[in-house]
N, C-alpha and C positions, 0 to 999 in steps of 0.2 A: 524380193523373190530370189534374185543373186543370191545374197546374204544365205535364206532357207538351205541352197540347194547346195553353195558351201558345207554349212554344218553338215548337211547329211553325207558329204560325200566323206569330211572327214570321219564322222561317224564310222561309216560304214567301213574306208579304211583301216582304222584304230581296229576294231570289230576284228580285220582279217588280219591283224597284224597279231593279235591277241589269241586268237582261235586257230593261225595256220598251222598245216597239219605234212606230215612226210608225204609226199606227192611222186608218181611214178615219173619218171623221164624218158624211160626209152627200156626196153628189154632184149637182152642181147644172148644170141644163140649159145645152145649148149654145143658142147664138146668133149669129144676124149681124147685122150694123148697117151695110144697106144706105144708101150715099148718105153716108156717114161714114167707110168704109174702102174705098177702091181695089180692084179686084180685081187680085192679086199672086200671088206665089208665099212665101208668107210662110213660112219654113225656124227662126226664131232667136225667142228673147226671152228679154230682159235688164233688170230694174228696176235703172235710175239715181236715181230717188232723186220723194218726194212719187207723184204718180199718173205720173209718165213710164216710158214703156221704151224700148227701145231695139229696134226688130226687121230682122229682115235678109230676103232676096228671093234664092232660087239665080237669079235671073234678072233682076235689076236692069242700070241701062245701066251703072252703073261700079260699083263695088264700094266698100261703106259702110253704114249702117244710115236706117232710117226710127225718127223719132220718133214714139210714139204716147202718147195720151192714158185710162189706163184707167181708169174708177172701180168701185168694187166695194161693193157693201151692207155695214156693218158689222158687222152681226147675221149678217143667211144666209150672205153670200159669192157671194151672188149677180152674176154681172154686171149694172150697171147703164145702163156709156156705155162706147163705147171709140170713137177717133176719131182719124183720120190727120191729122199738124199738118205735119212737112216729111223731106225728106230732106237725111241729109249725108253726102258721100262725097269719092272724092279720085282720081287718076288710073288705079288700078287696071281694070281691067276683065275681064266672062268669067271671075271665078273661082268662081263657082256655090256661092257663099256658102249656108251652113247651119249653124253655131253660131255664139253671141255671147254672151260673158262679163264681166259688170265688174269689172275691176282694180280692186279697192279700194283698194288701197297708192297707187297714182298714179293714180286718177281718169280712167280709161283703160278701153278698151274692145281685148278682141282679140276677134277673127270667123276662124272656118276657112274655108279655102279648099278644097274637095275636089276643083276640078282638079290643083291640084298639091299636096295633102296638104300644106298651109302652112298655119297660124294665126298671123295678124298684128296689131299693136299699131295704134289708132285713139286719139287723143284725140275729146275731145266735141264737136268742130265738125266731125269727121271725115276729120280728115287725119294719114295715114299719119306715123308718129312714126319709122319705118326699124329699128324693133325686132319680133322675132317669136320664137315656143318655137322649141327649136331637135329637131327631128321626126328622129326614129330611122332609121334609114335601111329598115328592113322595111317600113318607112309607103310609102313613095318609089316603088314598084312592086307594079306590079299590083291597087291597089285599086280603079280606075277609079270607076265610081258607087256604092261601097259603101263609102266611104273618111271621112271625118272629117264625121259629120250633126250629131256631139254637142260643147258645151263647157261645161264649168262652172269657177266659182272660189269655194274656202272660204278666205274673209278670216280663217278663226280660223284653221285648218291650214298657211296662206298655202301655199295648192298652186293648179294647174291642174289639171283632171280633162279627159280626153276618150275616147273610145275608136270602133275602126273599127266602122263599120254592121253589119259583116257578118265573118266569116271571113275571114281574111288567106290567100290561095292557100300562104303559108310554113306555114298549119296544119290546113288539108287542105280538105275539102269543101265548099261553100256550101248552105244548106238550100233548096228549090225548094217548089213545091205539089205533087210529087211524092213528094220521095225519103227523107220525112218526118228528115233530118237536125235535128239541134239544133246553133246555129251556138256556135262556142266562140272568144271575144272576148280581146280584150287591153287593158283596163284600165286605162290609163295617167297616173302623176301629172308635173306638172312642175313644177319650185320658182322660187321668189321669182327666181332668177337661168337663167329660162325655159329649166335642163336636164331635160333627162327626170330622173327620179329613182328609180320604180320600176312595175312592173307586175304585174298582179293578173290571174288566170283568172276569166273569166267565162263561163259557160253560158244559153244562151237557151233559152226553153221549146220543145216539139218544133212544128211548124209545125200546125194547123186543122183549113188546107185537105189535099186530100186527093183534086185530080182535075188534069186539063192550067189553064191558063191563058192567057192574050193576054198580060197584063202579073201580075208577080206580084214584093212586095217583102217582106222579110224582116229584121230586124235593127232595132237599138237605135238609136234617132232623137233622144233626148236624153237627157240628165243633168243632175240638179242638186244641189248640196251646199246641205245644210242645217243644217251650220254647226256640230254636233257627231259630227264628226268620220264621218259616216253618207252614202251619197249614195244620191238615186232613180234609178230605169233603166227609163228608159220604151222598153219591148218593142214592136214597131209591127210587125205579117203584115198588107198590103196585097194582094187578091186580085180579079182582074177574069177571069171567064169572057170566052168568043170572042163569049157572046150579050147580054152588057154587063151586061145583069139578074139581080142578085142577089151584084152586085159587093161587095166588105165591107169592113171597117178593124177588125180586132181590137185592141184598146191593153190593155197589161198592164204595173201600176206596179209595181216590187218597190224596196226598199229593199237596202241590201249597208252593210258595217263594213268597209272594207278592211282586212286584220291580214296581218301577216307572214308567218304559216303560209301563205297561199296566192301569195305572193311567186313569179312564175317568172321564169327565163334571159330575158335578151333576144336573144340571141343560138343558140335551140335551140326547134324548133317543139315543142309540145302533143304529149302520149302518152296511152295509156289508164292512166298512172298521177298525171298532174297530178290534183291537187286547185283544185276552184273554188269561188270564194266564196260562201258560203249565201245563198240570197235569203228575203228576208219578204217577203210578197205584201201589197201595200196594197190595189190593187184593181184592176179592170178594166171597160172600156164596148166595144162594137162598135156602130158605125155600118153602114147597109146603103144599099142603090138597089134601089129595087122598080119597080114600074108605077107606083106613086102619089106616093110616099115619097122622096124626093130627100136625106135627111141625112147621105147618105154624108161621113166628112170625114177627113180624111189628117193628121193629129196629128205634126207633125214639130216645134214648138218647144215648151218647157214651162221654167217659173221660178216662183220664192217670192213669190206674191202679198203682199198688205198680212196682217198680224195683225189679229184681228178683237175683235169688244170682250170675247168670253169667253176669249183669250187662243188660240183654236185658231188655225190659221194656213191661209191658203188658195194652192192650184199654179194659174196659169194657164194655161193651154192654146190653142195656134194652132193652126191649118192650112194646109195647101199646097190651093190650089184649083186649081194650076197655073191663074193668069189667069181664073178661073172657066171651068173649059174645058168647052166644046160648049154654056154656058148652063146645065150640071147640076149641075157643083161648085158651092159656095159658099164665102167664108172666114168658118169660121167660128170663133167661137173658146169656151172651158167654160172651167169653174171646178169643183174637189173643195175641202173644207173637209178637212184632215189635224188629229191631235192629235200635235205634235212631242214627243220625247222630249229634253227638253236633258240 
């Protein structure tokens, strides 16, 4: 009987040793750091290396990234200081930049451009290097502002990760705060020699909200590879009523394995017999606007903060305050403490 209840226990063990998965630790308040960060439209973020990152603006005068300064507790994970030092860009302009990823192989920076579904190559003083992924032609129409928010790079997989905001009009519906849709995404890797490579179905959860809208956003605003072979997909439903109050920002982390099994055509839209990739839910925060209550914050950039001294690891987190607009936005930016699975 020993014996039985041995084996099962290793079983079961091996089982969670094989299967574990990124796991939440702790969630740690947001913050701004008025008089130290600009109010911007801040879309991106990318650690280059010590406390620097790298962040980008859909609405910068040229197109390029800002340098920022982030410190972080080494125990909580807490934000400490974060601080705007300079921007560097290059003749580009109007490309309403929203992902940015560092090239570890050549110490390089590419940033999406979602007016023209382009991702292109930056060295670190910010001048255009004339190299970029080379984007599938399904990218190329009709995403308009639901088109490339996300970028990541896993320096162990040596790939690109990106994928569109939103439902590709090639795969049918876009989710509304009405029509309770779940948007169904395309996953996209690109290799070392910036060709597409392959693509992966993904499913969004069903949308909240659940009445009309002013303004209403939907769809996956970033991604980040963590390095064994797993990436996060931060789900973003932005919801503003006609009467302003009681506007929201649900954010939903899930984690995904991309595997072969879920591999679709590039070339042939989404059926009700695609298969899409499983998601583990790490966790989720929503922000509100009330009468009093002003936290509302629009979560559009997210990257692998510093390792902390227990070994857990911490995701930073930005926001779009669009310019802190009408004086209610803020930028602000949070921190989650994760337990990575290597």
């Amino acid at each position: 009987m020993c014996k039985y209840l041995l084996c099962c226990f290793l079983s079961v063990a091996f089982c969670c040793g094989v299967c574990a998965q990124t796991s939440l630790v702790r969630e740690c308040g947001q913050k701004e750091f008025h008089g130290e960060v600009p109010p911007g439209n801040y879309s991106g973020i990318a650690h280059i290396g010590g406390n620097k990152y790298a962040v980008v603006s859909d609405k910068s005068a040229t197109d390029g990234f800002y340098i920022f300064s982030i410190d972080v507790d080494s125990i909580t994970g807490e934000l400490e200081d974060v601080r705007y030092e300079e921007f560097r860009g290059d003749s580009l302009y109007g490309g309403d930049c929203e992902g940015i990823a560092c090239y570890t192989a050549d110490s390089t920076l590419f940033i999406s451009r979602e007016v023209d579904a382009s991702i292109v190559e930056y060295d670190l003083n910010g001048k255009i290097t004339g190299r970029e992924l080379s984007i599938p032609s399904m990218y190329k129409n009709g995403m308009g502002n639901y088109g490339f928010e996300s970028l990541a790079y896993d320096g162990r997989s040596r790939l690109f990760w990106t994928v569109s905001e939103s439902t590709l009009p090639f795969d049918g519906v876009r989710a509304t705060s009405t029509n309770g849709v779940r948007n169904k995404l395309r996953l996209t890797a690109f290799d070392d020699g910036l060709q597409p490579k392959a693509q992966y179905a993904y499913m969004m959860d069903a949308p909240t909200a659940g009445s009309k809208s002013s303004q209403y956003a939907m769809g996956v605003s970033e991604l980040t590879a963590l390095g064994n072979g797993r990436l996060l997909v931060l789900e973003r439903e932005f919801f503003v009523p006609k009467v302003k109050i009681g506007a929201f920002v649900m954010c939903k982390l899930y984690e995904v394995k991309p595997d072969d099994e879920y591999l679709i055509p590039t070339d042939m839209a989404m059926t009700d017999s695609t298969k899409f990739l499983p998601k583990h839910f790490v966790c989720s925060f929503m922000t509100k606007l009330g009468l009093f209550k002003r936290s509302i914050a629009n979560y559009e950039g997210m990257c692998i903060g510093p390792t902390l001294a227990d070994g857990n690891r911490t995701i930073i987190f930005v926001s779009d305050s669009q310019n802190q607009y009408a004086g209610v936005l803020k930028d602000w930016f949070k921190t989650i403490v994760v337990d990575v699975d290597e």
